[in-house]
C-alpha positions in Angstrom: 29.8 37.3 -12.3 29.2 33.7 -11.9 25.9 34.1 -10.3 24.7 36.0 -12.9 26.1 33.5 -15.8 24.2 30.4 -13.8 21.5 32.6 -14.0 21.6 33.6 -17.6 22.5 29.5 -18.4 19.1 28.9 -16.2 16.4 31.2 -18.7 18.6 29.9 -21.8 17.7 26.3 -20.9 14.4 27.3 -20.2 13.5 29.3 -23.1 14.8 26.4 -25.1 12.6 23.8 -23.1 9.4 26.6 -23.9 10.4 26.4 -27.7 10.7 22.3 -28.0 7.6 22.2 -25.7 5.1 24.0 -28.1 6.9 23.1 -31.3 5.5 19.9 -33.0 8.4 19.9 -35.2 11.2 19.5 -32.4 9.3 17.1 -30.2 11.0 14.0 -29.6 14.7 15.2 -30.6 16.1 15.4 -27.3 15.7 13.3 -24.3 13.7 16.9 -22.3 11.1 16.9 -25.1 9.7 13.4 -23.4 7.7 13.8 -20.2 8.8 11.6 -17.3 5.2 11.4 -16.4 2.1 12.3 -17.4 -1.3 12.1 -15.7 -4.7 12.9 -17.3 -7.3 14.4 -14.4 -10.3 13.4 -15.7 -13.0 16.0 -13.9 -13.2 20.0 -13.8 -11.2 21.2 -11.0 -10.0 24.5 -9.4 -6.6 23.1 -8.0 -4.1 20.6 -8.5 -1.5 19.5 -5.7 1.6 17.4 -6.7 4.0 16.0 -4.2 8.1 16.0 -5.8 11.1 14.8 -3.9 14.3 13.6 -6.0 17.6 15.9 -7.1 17.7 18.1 -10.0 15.6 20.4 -12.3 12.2 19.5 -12.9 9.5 21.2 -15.5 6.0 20.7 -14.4 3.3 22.0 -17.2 0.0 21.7 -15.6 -2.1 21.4 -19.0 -3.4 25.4 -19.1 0.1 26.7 -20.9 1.8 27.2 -17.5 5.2 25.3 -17.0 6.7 25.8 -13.7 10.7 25.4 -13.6 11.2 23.6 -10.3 14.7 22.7 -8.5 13.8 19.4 -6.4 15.7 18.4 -3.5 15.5 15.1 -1.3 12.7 16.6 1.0 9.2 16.3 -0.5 7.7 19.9 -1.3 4.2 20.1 -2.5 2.9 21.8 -5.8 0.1 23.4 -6.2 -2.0 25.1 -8.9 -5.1 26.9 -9.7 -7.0 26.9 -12.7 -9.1 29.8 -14.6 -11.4 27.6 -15.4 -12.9 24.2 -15.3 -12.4 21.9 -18.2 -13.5 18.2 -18.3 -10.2 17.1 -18.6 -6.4 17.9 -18.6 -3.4 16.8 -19.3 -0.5 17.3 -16.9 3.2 16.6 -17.7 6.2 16.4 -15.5 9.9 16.7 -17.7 12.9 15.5 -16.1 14.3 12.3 -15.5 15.2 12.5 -11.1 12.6 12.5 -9.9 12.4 10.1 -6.8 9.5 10.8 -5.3 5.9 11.8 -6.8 2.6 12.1 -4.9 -0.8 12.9 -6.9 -3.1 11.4 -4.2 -6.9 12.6 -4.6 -6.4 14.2 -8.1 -9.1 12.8 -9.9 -6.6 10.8 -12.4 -8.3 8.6 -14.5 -4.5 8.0 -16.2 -0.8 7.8 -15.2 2.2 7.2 -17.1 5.6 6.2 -15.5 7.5 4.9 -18.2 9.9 7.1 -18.8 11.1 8.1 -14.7 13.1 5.1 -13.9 14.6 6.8 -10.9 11.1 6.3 -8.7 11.3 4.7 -6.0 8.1 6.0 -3.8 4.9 6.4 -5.5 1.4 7.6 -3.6 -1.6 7.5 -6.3 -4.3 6.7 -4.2 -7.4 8.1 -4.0 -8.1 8.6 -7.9 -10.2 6.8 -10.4 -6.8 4.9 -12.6 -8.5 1.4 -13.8 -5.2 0.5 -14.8 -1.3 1.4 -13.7 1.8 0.6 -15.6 4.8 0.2 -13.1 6.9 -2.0 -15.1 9.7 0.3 -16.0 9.7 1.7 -12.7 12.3 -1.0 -11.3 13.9 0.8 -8.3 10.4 1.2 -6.8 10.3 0.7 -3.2 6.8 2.1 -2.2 3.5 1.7 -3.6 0.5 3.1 -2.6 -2.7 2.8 -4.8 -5.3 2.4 -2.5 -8.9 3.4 -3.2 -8.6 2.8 -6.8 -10.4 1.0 -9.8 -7.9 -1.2 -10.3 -8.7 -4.7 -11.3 -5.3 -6.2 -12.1 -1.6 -4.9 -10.7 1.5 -6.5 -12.1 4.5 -6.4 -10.0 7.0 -8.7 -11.4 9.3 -6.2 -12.7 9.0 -4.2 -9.0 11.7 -7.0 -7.0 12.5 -4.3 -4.8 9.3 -3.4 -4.1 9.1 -3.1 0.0 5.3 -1.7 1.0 2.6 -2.2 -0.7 -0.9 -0.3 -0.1 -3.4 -1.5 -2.7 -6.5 -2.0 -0.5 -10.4 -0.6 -1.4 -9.8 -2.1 -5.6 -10.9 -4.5 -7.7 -8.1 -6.7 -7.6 -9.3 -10.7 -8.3 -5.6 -11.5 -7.7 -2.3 -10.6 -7.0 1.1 -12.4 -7.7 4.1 -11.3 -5.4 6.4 -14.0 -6.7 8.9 -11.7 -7.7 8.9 -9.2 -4.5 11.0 -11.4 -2.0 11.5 -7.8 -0.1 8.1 -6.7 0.5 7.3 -6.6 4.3 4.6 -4.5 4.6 1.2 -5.5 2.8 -2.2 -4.0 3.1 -4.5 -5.5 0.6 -8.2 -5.1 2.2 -11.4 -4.9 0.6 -10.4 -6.1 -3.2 -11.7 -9.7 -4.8 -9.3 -11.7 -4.4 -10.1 -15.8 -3.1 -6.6 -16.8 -2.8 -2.7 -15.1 -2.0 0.1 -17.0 -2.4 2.3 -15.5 0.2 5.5 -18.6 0.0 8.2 -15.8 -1.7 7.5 -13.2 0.9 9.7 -14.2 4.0 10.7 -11.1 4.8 6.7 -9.7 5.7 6.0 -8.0 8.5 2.6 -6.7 8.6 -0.4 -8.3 6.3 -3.5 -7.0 6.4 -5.9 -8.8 4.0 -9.2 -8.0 5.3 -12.6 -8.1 3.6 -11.4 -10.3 0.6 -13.2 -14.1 -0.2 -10.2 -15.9 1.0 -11.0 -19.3 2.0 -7.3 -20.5 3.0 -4.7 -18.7 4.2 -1.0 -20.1 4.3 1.9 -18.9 6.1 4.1 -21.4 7.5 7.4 -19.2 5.4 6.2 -15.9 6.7 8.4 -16.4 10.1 8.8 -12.7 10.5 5.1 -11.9 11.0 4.1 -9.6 13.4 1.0 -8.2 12.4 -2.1 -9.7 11.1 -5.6 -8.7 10.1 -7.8 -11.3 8.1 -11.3 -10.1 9.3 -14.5 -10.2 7.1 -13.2 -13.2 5.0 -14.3 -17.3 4.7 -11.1 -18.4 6.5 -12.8 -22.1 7.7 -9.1 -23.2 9.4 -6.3 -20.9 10.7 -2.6 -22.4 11.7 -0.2 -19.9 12.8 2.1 -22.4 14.7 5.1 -21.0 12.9 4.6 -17.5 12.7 6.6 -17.4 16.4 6.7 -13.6 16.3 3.4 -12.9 15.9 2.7 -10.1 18.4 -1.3 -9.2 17.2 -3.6 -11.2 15.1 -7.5 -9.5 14.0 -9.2 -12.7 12.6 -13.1 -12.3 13.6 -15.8 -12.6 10.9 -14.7 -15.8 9.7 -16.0 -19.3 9.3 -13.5 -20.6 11.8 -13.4 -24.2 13.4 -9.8 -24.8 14.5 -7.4 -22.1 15.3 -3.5 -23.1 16.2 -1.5 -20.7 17.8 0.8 -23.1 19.9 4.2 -21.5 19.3 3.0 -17.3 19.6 4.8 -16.5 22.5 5.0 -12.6 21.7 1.2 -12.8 21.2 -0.8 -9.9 23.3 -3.7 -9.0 20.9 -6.2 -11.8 20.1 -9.6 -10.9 18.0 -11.4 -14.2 16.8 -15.0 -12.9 17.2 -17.7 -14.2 15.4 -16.3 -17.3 14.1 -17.4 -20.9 14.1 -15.5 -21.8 17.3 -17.2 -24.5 20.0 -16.8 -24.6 23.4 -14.2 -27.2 23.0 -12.1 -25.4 20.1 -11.8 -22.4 22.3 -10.8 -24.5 25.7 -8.2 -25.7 23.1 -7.2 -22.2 21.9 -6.7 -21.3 25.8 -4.6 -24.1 26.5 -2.2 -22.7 23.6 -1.7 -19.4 24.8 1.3 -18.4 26.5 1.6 -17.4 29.6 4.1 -15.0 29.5 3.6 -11.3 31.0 5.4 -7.9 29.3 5.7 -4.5 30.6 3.5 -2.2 30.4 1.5 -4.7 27.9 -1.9 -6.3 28.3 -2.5 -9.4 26.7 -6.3 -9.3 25.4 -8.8 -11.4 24.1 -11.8 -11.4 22.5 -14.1 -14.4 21.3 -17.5 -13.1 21.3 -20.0 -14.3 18.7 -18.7 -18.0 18.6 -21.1 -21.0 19.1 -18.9 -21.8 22.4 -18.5 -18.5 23.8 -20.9 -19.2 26.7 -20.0 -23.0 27.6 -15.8 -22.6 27.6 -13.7 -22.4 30.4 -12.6 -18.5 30.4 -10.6 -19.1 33.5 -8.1 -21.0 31.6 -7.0 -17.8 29.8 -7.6 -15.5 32.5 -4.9 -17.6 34.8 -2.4 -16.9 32.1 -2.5 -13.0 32.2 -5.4 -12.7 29.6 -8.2 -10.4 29.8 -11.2 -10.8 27.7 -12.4 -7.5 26.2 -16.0 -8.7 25.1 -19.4 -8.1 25.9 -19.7 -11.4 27.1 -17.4 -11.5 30.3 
């Protein structure tokens, strides 16, 4: 008997969701007549996918008068649709307020509104074609990925507990992380940006910030640094003295003349190819390396493409464990 009044409660709600839905006299009355989120795909296509995770009832109408009543749980479970036919462009609308989780990678959006979910926390829109993305009342966020975008500005100063961030392959002339003193993982490759100011972010990890116009890069309070990738940038100077746990750094394709890494005892992975380095500057870089051997762990080098590549004394590196993976040596 209970079964069947859950039941029975469930198609009541839902025939009353159907009746606010398509009734332009009862929209905006109740909280369920607001959509969480709404993205607009902006080309003709046959299927949509949606990624959901979070705890609760969810209503997803995917813009051709079919509303899906979906009971989400903490595992992500992917929605899929097909369409009749092809229009230029549709408007799909998720209702319901718990929804943790959302994925709506490679959709073709060309617009995506958050506002109204505060209960994200993980967000993957990458892939699409969004020139612009509002995150600002999405305050629990955690996880951002918005990679291969047309973004050209991101604001994150409402996102403090934002941890990853994946924005790589946009348009992005700057970024501020002021505000995100959690963020420890940061993959920002291939945007416009000349300079990052990276001072509030102690707690990164990885930063990959290849294929920008950077000039400088700073990160004497980035002590926790493991990973980093700078290639394909116009980095003239490099000091990572104080980056102690620095285990690989990718820094070819530069204009580097100096590069300090006197204190990177967990070093193994070196690539400075194709930099500005003399004979003298790399003798100099050898003499900093540590000599320290790990298990199972090779400690290589590579420094082809420098002016001094073929007048420095490899030896110097080699009788510390390295070995040179060039096609120089």
């Amino acid at each position: 008997m209970n079964k069947n009044k859950n039941v029975m409660k469930k198609n009541v709600l839902y025939l009353l969701f159907m009746i606010t839905l398509f009734c332009d006299g009862c929209i905006g009355k109740k909280g369920v007549d607001l959509p969480a989120m709404t993205m607009i795909v902006a080309e003709p296509v046959k299927k949509l996918e949606l990624g959901l995770a979070g705890e609760g009832e969810v209503f997803l109408d995917w813009g051709d008068g079919t509303v899906d009543s979906l009971e989400i749980d903490v595992e992500l479970h992917y929605h899929s649709h097909s369409y009749a036919s092809e229009l230029a462009e549709r408007t799909v609308k998720i209702y319901g307020y718990s929804v943790g989780m959302l994925v709506c990678e490679q959709n073709s959006l060309s617009a995506l509104d958050l506002g109204n979910n505060t209960a994200l926390q993980i967000l993957y829109c990458g892939n699409n074609q969004l020139e612009s993305l509002n995150i600002a009342g999405n305050t629990e966020l955690t996880f951002l990925s918005c990679e291969q975008n047309r973004l050209r500005s991101l604001d994150l100063s409402k996102n403090t507990e934002l941890e990853a961030l994946l924005c790589h392959n946009n348009y992005l002339s700057e970024i501020n992380l002021a505000e995100n003193d959690e963020l420890s993982y940061l993959n920002c490759d291939s945007n416009h940006l000349t300079t990052i100011d990276l001072d509030e972010n102690t707690a990164l990890i990885y930063l990959s910030c290849e294929d920008n116009r950077l000039t400088t890069l700073e990160l004497d309070n980035n002590t926790e640094l493991t990973h980093l990738e700078c290639d394909s940038n116009q980095i003239t100077t490099l000091d990572l003295s104080e980056n102690i746990a620095l285990e690989s750094l990718k820094c070819s394709d530069n204009s580097l003349r100096s590069l300090t890494l006197a204190e990177n005892i967990y070093l193994t992975t070196l690539e400075c190819k194709d930099n500005l380095l003399t004979a003298e500057e790399l003798n100099k870089l050898f003499n900093s390396l540590h000599k320290n051997s790990f298990d199972e762990m090779k400690k290589e080098l590579t420094v082809d493409g420098n002016p001094g590549e073929e007048h420095c004394n490899r030896g110097i590196a080699i009788e510390k464990g390295w070995i040179f993976d060039d096609d120089t040596y």
